[in-house]
N, C-alpha and C positions, 0 to 999 in steps of 0.2 A: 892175545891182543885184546886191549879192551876196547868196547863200544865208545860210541861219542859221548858225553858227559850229560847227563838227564838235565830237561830244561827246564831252569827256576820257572816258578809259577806264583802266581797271588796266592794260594794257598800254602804254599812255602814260606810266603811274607809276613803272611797272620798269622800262623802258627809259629818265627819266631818274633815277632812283634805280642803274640797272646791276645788277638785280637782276632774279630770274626772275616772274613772274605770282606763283607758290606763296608767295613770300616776302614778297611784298606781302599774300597774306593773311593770311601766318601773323603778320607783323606787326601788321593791321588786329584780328585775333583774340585777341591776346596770347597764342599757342601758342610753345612752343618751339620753337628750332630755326632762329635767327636773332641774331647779336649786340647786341645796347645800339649799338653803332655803327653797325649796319647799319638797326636797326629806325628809329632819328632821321632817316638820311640818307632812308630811306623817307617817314616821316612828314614831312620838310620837303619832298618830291619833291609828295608827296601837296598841300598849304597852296601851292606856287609854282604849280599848275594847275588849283586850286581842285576838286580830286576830293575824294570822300567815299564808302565803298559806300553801297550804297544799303540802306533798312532791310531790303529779303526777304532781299538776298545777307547781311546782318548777322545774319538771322531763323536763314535758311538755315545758314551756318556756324558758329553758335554754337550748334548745338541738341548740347543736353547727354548725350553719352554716360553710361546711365545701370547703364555696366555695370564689376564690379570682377572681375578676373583670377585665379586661383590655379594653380599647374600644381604637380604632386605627384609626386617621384621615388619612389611606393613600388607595390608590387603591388596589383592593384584587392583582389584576396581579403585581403591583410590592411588596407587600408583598411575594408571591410565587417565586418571585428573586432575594431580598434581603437580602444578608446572615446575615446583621447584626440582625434582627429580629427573623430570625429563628434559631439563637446563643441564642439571648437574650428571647427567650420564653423558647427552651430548657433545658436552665439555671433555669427560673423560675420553670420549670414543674420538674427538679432535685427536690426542695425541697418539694413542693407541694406533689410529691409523697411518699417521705417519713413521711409525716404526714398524709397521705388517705387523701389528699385534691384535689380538683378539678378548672381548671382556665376555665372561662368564657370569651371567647375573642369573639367580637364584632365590626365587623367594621363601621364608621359610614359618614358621608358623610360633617360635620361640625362640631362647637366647640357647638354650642346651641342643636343638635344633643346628643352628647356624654354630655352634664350635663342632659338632660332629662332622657335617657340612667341611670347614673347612680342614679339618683332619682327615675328612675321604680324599679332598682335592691335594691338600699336601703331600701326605703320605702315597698318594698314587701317582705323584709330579702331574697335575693336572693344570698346576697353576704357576708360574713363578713368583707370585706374592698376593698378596689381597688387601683390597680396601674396606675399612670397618667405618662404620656409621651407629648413627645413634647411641650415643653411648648413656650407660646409668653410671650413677654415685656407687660404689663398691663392684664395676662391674666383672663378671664373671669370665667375659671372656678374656678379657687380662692377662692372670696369673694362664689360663686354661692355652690360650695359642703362644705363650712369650716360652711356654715349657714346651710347644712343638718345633719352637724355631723358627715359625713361619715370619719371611717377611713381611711387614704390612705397613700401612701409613692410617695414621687414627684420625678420623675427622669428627673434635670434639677440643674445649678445652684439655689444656693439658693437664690440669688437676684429676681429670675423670680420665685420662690414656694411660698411666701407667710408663712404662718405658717407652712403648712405640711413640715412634715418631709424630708429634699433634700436627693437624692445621685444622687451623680456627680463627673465627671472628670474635670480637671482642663486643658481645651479644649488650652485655650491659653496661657498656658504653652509647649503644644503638637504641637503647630503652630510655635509657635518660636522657637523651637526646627527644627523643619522641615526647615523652611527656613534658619533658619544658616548654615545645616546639604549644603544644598544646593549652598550655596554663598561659604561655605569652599572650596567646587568642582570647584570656580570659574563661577559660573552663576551667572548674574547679571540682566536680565530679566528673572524674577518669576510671575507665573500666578496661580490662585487658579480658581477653580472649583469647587462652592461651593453649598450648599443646598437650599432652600427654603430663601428670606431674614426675611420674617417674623419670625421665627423659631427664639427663646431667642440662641440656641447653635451656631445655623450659623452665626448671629450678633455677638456673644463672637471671631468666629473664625475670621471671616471679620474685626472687629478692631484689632486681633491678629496679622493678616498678614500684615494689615497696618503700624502698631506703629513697627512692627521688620523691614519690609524692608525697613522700612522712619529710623530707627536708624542706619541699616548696611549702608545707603549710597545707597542703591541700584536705578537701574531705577524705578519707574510708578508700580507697580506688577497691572497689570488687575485684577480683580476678575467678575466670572461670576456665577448669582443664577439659581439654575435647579430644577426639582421636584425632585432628585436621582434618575432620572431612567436610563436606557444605551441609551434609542433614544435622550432625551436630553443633556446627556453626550455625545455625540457623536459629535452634533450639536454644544457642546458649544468649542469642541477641537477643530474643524473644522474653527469655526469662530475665536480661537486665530491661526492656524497655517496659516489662508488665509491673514491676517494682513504683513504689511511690515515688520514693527518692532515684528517680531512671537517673543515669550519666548525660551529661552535654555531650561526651565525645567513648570512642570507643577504639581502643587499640586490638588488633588482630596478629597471631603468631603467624599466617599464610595468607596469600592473594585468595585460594579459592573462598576461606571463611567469611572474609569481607564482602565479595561479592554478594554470599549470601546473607550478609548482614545490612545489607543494600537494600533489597530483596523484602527482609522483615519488615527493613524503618518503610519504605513505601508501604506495603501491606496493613500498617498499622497508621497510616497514614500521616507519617512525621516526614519533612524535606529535606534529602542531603545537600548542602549541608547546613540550613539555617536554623533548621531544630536538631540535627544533629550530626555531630562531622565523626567520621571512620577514617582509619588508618590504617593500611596494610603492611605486610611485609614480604619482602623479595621482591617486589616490582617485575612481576613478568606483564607481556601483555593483555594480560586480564585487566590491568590495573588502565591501561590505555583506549581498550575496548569498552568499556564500562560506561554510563550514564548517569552519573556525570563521573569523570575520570577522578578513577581512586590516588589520592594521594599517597606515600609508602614510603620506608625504610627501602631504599634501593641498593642494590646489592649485584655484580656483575658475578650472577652465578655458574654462567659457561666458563668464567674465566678463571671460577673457586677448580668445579671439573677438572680444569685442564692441568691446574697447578697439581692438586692431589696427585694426578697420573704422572705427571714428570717428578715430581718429587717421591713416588714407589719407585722409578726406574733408579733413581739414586739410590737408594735404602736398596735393591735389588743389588746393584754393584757395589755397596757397602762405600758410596762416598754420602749417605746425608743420614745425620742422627738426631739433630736438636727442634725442638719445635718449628712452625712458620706461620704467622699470622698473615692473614690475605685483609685487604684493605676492609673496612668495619660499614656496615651500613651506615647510608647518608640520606635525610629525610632529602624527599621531591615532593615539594606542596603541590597539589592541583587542587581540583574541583568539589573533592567531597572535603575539605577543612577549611572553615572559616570560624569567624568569632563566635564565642559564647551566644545563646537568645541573651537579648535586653533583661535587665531585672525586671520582672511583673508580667513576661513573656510565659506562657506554659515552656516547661522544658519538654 
């Protein structure tokens, strides 16, 4: 009399599918990380020996990582004073919490850094997807996460993402807004103050400002790259106001550098803004606290946040693939932009 008949098993399945144990789950699971060819020749491996997991192993491996990724090339001290960051997490952490999910922020010290980084979180399901920031012209992580399969949503123009999914503002659009805004006032030496050059967003603004004041006719606009923080903001206002040919007005890539470009023209004893008008950007309220209130490219950056995060949970469940622009900074005149000085006025 024979025994009862041995019970098929996932190692039954892969071995004849020719594939490893892992592949058979990842298949079973609809994870990444297996081809449309390979996953069939599984799934008909699976139906010829009448396997199925079973519901715990199904319980078990499908239990929903409820956590989303971030990892940040900047210093923790100026992350701690950078409003636009701590806008833009807030925002994320709106959604997050509404779905019992949790963000994983991480700071890291380079770009080779932060893909290893997210290959520890991936490869160890520590994440279900991640949000990428700062992006460069050729950047490395690209090609380096799109071959781990990781999902993520890129926040950058889409020229500089690669496949991943963009959201981005349409920065030089928001630039040439600014300097017109500017020239209307009658200023014709315009200076920027800008980010990091390597930075894909700083490069979009930096040929922004060029191609608008080289079209209005205007003088030369200087541009100067900084890390964003206020000691270098400071230094770089310092360095256009000690110039012969100083600017009438001065455009800034962040609220903290204006501020301290506030800071300088007092120090040096110029008035914002009759000898000199500043313009900030992102409009947090820095720009409302301020003496006399900074004027700024305003931007609802909780609400950039929040989109990113709903738009990973899409890309997560594989319903969102194509770019999404969030509405484009919009100047708010206040206190520190007014006219040009008079002709025969010191600048």
């Amino acid at each position: 009399m024979s025994g009862p008949p041995e019970r098929v098993t996932i190692k039954d399945v892969a071995a004849r599918a020719g594939v490893s144990k892992g592949a058979v789950s990842l298949a079973f699971n609809h994870k990444p990380g297996v081809s449309d060819a390979t996953r069939e020749r599984i799934f008909t491996a699976a139906r010829e020996l009448g396997w199925a997991p079973s519901a715990t192993a199904r319980s078990l491996s499908n239990q929903r990582v409820d956590t989303v990724g971030l990892a940040l090339c900047r210093p923790a001290r100026l992350l701690g004073i950078e409003p636009f960051y701590m806008d833009f997490i807030s925002g994320i952490e709106s959604v997050l919490a509404d779905r019992s999910c949790s963000l994983l922020l991480r700071l890291v010290r380079d770009v080779d850094e932060e893909i290893a980084l997210y290959r520890h979180w991936w490869r160890g399901r520590m994440i279900a997807g991640g949000i990428l920031v700062d992006f460069r012209q050729d950047d490395p992580r690209v090609p380096s996460l799109q071959a781990l399969g990781l999902p993520a949503v890129a926040v950058g123009h889409p020229s500089l993402t690669g496949a991943f999914p963009a959201v981005w503002t349409d920065d030089a659009t928001a630039v040439g807004e600014a300097v017109r805004y500017l020239a209307a006032l009658g200023h014709r030496r315009i200076a920027r103050v800008g980010g990091p050059a390597e930075l894909g967003h700083s490069a979009i603004r930096a040929e922004a400002f060029r191609s608008t004041v080289r079209g209005l006719g205007l003088e030369e606009g200087r541009q100067i790259a900084t890390g964003f923080d206020e000691k270098e903001g400071a230094r770089a206002t310092r360095s256009l106001l000690l110039a012969a040919d100083r600017p009438t007005a001065i455009v800034y890539d962040n609220d903290i550098m204006a501020v301290a470009g506030a800071g300088v023209a007092a120090e040096m004893g110029l008035v914002v803004p009759d000898d000199l008008s500043l313009l900030a950007w992102d409009d947090s309220q820095l720009c409302r606290i301020t003496h006399p209130t900074l004027s700024a490219m305003s931007h609802d950056v909780h609400h950039f946040g929040a989109e990113v995060a709903r738009i990973l949970f899409d890309v997560v469940d594989g319903t969102h693939t194509g770019p999404h622009q969030v509405p484009t900074p919009t100047l708010t005149p206040r206190g520190s932009t007014a006219p040009a000085p008079a002709p025969g006025r010191p600048a």
